[in-house]
N, C-alpha and C positions, 0 to 999 in steps of 0.2 A: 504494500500500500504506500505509494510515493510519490506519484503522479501529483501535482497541483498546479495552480493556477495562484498567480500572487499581485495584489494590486492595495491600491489605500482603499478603504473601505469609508462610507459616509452615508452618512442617514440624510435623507433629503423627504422631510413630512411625516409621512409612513413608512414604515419597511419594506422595501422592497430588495428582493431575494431573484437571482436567476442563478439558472444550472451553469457549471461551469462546461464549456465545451469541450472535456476532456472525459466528462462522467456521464455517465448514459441511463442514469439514472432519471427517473421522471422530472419534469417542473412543477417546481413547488407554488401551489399557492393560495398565496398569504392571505386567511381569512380570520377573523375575529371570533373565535369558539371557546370567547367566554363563558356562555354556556353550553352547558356537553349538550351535545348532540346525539341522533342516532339511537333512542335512549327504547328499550323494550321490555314490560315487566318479565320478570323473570323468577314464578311464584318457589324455582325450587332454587336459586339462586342466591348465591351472597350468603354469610354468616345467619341471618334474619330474615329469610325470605323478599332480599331486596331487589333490586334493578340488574340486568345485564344494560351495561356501559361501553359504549361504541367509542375508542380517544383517536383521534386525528386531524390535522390542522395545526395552526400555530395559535397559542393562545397569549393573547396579552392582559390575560390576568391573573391570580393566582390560583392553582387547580389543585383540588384538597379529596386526595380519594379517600371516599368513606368506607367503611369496612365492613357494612352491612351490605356492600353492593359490591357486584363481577364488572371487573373490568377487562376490555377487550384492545389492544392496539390494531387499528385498520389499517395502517397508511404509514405515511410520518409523521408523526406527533414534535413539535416543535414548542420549546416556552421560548419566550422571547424576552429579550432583556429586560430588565425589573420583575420580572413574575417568579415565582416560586412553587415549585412540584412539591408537594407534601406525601409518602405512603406510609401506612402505618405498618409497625412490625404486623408479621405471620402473613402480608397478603399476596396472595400470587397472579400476577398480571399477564395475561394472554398475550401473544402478538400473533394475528394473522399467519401465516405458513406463505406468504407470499413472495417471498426472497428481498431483496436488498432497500424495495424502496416502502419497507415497513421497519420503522425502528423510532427512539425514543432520544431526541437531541434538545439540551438545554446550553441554549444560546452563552455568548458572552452577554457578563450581567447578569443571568439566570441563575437559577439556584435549585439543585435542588436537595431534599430533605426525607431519605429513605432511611431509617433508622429502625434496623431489625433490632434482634438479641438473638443468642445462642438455639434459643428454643423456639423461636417466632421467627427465622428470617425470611425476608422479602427477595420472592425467586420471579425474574421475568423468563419466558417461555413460550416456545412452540404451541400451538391450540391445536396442532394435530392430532390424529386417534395413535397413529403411528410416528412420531415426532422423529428428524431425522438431522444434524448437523445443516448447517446453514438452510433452513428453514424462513428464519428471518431475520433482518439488518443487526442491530444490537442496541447498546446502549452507547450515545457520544456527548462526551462534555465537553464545552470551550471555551475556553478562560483567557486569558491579556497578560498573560506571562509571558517571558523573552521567548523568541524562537530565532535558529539561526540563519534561516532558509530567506529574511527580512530582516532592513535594518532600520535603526530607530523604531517607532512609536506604527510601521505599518503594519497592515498583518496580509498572512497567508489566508488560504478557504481547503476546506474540509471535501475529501474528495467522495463523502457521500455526503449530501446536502447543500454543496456550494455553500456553507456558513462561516463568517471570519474569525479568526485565532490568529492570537498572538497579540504582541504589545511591550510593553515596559514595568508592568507591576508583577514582581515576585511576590508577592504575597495576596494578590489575588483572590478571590472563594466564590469557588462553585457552590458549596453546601457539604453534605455529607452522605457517604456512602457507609452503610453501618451495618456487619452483617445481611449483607443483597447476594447472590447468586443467578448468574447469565446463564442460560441453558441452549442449546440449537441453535445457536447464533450464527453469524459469518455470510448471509446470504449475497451472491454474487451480483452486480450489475451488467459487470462485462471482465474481460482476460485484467486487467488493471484497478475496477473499483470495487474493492469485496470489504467489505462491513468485519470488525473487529468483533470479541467478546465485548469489551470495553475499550471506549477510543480517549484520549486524553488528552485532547489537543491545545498545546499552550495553557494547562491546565496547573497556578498558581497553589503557593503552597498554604494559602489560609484556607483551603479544600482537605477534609476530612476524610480521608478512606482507608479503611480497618475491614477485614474481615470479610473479604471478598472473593466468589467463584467464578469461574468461566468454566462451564463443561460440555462435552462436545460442541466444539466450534470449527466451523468451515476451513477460518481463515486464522488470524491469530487471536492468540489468547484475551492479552491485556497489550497495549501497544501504546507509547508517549510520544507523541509528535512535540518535540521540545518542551519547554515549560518547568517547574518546581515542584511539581506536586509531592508529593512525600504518601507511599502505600505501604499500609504494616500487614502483615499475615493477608498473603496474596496467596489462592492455591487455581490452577491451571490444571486441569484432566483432561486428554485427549483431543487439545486441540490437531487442526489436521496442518497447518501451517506452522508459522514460531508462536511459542508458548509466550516470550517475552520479548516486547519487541522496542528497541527505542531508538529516535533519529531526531534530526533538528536540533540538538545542543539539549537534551533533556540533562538536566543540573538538579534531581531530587534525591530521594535517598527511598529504595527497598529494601523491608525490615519482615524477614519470616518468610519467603515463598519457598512455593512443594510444588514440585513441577512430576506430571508422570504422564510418559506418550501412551498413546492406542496403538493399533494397527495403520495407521494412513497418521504420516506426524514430520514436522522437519525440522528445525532446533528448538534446544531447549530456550534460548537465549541468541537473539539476531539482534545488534549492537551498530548499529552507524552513528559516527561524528555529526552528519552534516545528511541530506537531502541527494544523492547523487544524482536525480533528475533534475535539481534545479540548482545544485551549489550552495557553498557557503558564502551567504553576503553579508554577514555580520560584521559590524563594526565596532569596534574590533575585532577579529578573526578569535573565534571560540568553538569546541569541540561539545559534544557529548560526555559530562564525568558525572553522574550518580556513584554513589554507594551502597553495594548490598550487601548485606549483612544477614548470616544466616539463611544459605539458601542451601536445598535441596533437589536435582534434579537426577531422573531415573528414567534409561531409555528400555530399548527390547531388546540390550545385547550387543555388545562390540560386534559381532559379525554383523550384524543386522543395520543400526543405528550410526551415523554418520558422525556431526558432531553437538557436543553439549550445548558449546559456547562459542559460538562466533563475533567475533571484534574487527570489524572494518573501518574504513572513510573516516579513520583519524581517531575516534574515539577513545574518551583515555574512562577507566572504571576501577574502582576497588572493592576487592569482595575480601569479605571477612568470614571464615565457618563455611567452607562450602562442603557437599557433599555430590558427587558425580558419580552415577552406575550408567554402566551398558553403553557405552559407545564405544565406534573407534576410534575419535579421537575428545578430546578433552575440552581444550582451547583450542581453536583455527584462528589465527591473527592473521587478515586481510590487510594489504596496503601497498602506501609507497614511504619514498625521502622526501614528496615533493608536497601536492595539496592532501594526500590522506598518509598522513605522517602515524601511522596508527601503533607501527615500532617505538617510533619516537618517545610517546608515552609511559614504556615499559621503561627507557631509558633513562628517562628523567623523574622516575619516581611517580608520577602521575598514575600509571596502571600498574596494580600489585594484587597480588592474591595470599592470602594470610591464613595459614593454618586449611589444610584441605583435607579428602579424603578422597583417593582413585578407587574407584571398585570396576574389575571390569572392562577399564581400557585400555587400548592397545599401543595408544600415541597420546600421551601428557599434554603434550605441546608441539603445533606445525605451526614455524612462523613463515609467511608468505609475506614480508611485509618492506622489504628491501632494505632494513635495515638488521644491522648483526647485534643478537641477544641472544643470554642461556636460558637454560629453564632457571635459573636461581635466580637471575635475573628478575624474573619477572612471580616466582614462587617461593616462599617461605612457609616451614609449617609442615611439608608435606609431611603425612599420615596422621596431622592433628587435628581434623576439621570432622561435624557432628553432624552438620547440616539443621535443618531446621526442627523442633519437636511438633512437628504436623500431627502426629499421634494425640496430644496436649488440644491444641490450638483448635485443630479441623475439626475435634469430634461434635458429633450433635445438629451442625446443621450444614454440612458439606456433604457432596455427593460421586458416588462412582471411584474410592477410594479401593 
């Protein structure tokens, strides 16, 4: 997912929103559903015999799901700046089985406010009888956080929905993600626009998100298109693409992820500096460095499984406690000397890995990256990493473990 379209963005009256000509995704349009629409009794429906709930459109006002009533996502459901999505824990929200241009995006400025608990978390999901990976679009937030793909204060657009991302506020807030779980997700537009578990584009670190799933997804798991955002106990099951994905200068920090492939899967962890379909135009010149801390990732098997971790297009990363089963290889470090300086990293202290655990692989470490490093270089720790206690953390309301 890397394809976009970059311009200033500007409100001129009303919102007005067009597709980008890159995405083939439908045209969105912009209607005012402040009140829900679509709306059908539904006497065996909902906690209390309430409503089945038809959501689609963009709404510019605050939309408050009640828990007495079935909600359905038809379309694309879009909040728009100033508005606020409220779900209460335990409810579980439908989306359509209609592929990519059904899915659930809260604009910059939007907010929204999904707040499960262990015992009640809020699952979006497939409405099929037979639910099937990329079923339908996902869930996309976007926030005014730095990205590097733009410079200064312009932003990038989101390559399902045409919506703008990006900006100059690191501390930014979407709202909170609080024990939520993404199900079927990933549905395709076309060979280049395919819909994430969860998308996080330019998504600021005053945004709250703990305790989050993706499982079986089309395309990738959880994916950072630049931005701060800060995820603690992330767990990834079967997506069919990368589990973790992050490009544009993403500068946040993951804390707890449990990564475990299917049968159809491709890295654990897909790693770019910068945007290589459209470059780094940052001003100043800046890469992709999160830190993760305690992560877990578990393939089908060094014969089988390619690789964990892949680090390209410059990016520099520090992992601290990792734990690696079943691939063939570990790290694959992609790059050059020149604009994806992604060696360079390892060399200068910037990319380091601290206390590991190999189980299962075959190659530690392949640097492809034109510049000369050892494995020590770039590794400390080895045979002391635990990886995450997913066992602790997942139980109770995560899925497909």
């Amino acid at each position: 997912m890397k394809n976009r379209l970059i311009f200033g963005f500007a409100l001129l009256g009303a919102l007005v929103m067009t597709s980008c000509a890159s995405d083939d995704t439908a045209d969105i349009n912009i209607t005012d559903n402040s009140v829900v629409n679509n709306t059908t009794t539904n006497p065996g429906g909902g906690n209390n015999g309430g409503q089945t709930i038809f959501l689609s459109g963009t709404y510019t006002t605050d939309l408050d799901l009640d828990a007495n009533n079935t909600y359905k996502v038809n379309g694309s459901l879009i909040m728009a700046s100033g508005t606020t999505l409220r779900i209460p824990a335990g409810m579980t929200i439908e989306a359509l089985a209609g592929g990519a241009d059904v899915y659930v995006a809260i604009s910059q400025g939007a907010r929204i406010e999904a707040i499960g608990t262990v015992d009640n978390p809020i699952v979006f999901t497939s409405d099929a009888s037979a639910p099937e990976a990329g079923d339908w679009g996902g869930l996309i937030l976007l926030g005014k956080a730095p990205i590097n793909s733009v410079s200064g204060n312009a932003t990038s657009t989101s390559e399902i929905a045409s919506l703008p991302y990006g900006g100059t506020q690191a501390n930014d807030n979407s709202g909170i993600l609080r024990y939520v779980r993404v199900q079927y997700s990933g549905g395709s537009a076309d060979g280049q626009s395919e819909n994430n578990g969860i998308s996080f584009y330019g998504v600021g670190n005053g945004t709250t998100v703990e305790y989050v799933q993706v499982f079986e997804g089309k395309d990738d798991g959880i994916e950072f298109f630049g931005g701060t955002v800060n995820v603690s106990y992330a767990s990834v099951i079967n997506a069919q693409d990368d589990s973790i994905d992050w490009t544009e200068g993403y500068t946040g920090t993951i804390t707890d992820a449990y990564v475990k492939h299917g049968a159809d899967h491709d890295k654990g962890i897909e790693a770019d500096g910068f945007n290589t379909d459209i470059g780094n135009n940052s001003n100043p010149i800046y890469f992709s460095s999160p830190t993760v801390n305690n992560l877990t990732i578990i393939g089908l098997g060094s014969a089988t499984s390619s690789e964990a971790i892949r680090l390209r297009a410059g990016t520099r990363a520090m992992f601290n406690n990792v734990s690696l089963q079943g691939y063939a290889e570990g790290f694959d470090l992609d790059g050059n000397d020149t604009d994806s300086p992604t060696g360079a990293g390892v060399t200068s202290g910037e990319t380091q890995v601290t206390d590991i655990l190999f189980t299962d692989i075959t190659l530690k470490v392949k640097n492809d990256t034109g510049v000369s490093f050892t494995d020590a270089d770039l590794i400390s720790g080895d045979g002391n990493g635990t990886g995450t206690d997913y066992a602790t953390w997942g139980a109770g309301w995560t899925v497909g473990n």
